[in-house]
N, C-alpha and C positions, 0 to 999 in steps of 0.2 A: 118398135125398137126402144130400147132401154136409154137412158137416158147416160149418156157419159159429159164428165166434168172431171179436174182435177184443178189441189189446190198445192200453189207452189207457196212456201215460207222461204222469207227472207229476211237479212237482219240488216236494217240499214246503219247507216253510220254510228249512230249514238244506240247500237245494240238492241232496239227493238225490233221485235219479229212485225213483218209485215207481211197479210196473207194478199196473194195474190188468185184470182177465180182464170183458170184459162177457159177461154171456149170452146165448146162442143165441137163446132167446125173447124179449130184448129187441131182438134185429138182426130176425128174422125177421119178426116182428112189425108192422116199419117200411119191410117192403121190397112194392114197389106194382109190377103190371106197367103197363104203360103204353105203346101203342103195338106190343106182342112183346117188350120191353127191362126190365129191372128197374131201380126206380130206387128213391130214395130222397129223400125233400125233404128240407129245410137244416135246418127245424125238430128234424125229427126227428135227426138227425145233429145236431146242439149240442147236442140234451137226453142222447145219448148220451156227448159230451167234456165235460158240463156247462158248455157256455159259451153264453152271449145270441147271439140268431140273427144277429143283423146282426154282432155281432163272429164269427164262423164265414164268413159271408158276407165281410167283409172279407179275412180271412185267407186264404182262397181269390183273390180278388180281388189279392191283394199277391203270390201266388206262383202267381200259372196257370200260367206255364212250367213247374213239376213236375207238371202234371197232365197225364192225355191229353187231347187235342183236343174230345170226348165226353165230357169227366165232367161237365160242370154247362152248363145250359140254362134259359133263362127260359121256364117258363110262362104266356103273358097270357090274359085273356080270349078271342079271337079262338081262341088253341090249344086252349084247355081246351072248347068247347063242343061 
């Protein structure tokens, strides 16, 4: 299996970016198949950039043009069951 890692940037106080390495075992851990597709919920992904879900969810929301067409999808009851 392929090697997963991601790097979070972050600017602390006095405005320098600080890169952050998160662990394998924290991403892999998080990631669900679903359908044949691997996803990931918001929850989990904020707890990784440590930000409040619904701010992750807006932030997404504010710049969908950067994303593909397929990166984020609502779940409702009716799908889920």
């Amino acid at each position: 299996m392929g090697k997963w890692w991601s790097l979070r940037l972050d600017k602390n106080v006095l405005g320098v970016v600080d890169i952050a390495i998160i662990p394998d075992e924290r991403i892999i851990g998080k990631i669900y198949y679903l359908r044949g597709k691997k996803v990931m919920f918001n929850k989990d992904l904020a707890e990784l950039y440590d930000v409040e879900t619904k701010d992750f969810s807006r932030s997404v929301r504010r710049n969908i043009d950067r994303f593909p067409d397929d990166f984020m999808f609502l779940l409702n009851f009716a799908k889920y069951s």
